[in-house]
N, C-alpha and C positions, 0 to 999 in steps of 0.2 A: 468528773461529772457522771453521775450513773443518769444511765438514759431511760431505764426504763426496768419492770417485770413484761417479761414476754408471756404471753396467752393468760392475762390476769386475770380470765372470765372462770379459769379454771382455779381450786382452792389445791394450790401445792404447799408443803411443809418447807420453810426455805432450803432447811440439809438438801432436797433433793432439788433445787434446781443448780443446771450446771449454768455457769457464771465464766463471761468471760471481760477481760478489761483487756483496751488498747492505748499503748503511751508511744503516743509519736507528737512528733511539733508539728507537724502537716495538718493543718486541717484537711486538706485533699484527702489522705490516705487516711485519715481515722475516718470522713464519710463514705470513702467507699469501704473500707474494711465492714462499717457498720452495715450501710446498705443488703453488704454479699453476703452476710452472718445473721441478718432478722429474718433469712430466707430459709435456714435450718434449724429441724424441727429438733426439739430436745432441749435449746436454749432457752434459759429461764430470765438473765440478766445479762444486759451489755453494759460496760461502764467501761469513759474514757480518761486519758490523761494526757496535757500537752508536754507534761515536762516531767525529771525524776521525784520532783520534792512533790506534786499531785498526786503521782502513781504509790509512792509510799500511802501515803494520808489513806487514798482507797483502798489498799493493801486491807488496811485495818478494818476499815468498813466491810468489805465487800467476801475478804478473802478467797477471792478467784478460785477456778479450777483451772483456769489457759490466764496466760498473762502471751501477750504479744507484744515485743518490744523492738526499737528502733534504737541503734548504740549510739548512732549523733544527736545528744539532744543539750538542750543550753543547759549551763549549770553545770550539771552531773552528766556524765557519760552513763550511755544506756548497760553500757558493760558491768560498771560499780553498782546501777541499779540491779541487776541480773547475779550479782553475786551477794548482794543485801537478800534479796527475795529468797534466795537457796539457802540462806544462813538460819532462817528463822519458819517454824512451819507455820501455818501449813505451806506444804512446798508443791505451788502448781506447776503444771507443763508450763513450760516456756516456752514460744517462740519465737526466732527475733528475726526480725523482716529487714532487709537495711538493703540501701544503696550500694554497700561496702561489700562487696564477696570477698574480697583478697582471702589469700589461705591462713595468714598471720590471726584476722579477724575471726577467721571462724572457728581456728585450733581454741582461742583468746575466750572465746562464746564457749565452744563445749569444754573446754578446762573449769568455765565457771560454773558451768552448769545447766547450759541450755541443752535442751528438748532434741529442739528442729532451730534452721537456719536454712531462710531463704532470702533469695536475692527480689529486690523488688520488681524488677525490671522484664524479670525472665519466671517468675515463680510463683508469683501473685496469687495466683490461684488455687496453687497447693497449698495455700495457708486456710483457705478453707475449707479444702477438701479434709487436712488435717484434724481442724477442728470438728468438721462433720462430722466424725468418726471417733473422735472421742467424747460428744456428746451423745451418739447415740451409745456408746460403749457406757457412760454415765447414765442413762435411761434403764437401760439393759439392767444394770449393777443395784439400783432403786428399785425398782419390779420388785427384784429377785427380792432383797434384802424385805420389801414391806410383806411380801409372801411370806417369808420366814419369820415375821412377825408375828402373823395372823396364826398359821402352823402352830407356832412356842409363844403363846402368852404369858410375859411373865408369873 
């Protein structure tokens, strides 16, 4: 489900909004992940997912810049989700938020390809913080690029 364009009062070119989607089963934690993420300035789109077969489908639509993911999910494991998304571009940041710290699960996560890996329990927060920071580092990166535009017309 995409939730929304963020600051649609403003006329952005879609390339430049940064986009992020969340796939967890929890409705708990995709409303708060949502809640703590319409708070940071730079985000263009949020779109969620409760399971792996929704998060592909938005894949396509949406093509993220952050995918956030959760590796227990029904169906498909969040892990096979996370090595699909790397297989094919565009290849956004990952990062996968779980229950599960074990060290098995997190070798398991960046073997596949993830970003970041935080635990939910104790880290929560650094997934925002993360995202903060690479939205405004996507902000930053648009400026530049529409300046270089103007500068060299074709």
């Amino acid at each position: 489900m995409i939730i929304g364009v963020m600051n649609s009062t403003v006329p952005i070119q879609l390339r430049s909004l940064f986009k992020v989607m969340i796939v967890d089963d929890s409705d708990a934690i995709r409303e708060r992940l949502l809640n703590m993420l319409r708070a940071i300035p730079g985000i263009g789109l949020l779109a969620q997912a409760h399971s792996c077969i929704q998060a592909l489908q938005l894949m396509a639509e949406v093509s993220p810049d952050v995918a956030i993911l959760d590796i227990h999910m029904p169906g498909k494991s969040g892990i096979a989700l996370l090595e699909e998304i790397k297989r094919q571009p565009p290849y956004p940041t990952v990062i996968v938020l779980t229950n599960y710290p074990y060290i098995e699960y997190r070798f398991r996560c960046i073997n596949a390809g993830a970003d970041y890996f935080f635990e939910k329990s104790a880290e929560f927060e650094q997934v925002v913080e993360v995202v903060g920071d690479l939205a405004a580092n996507h902000s930053t990166a648009c400026v530049e690029e529409r300046q270089n535009e103007r500068a060299n017309p074709p």
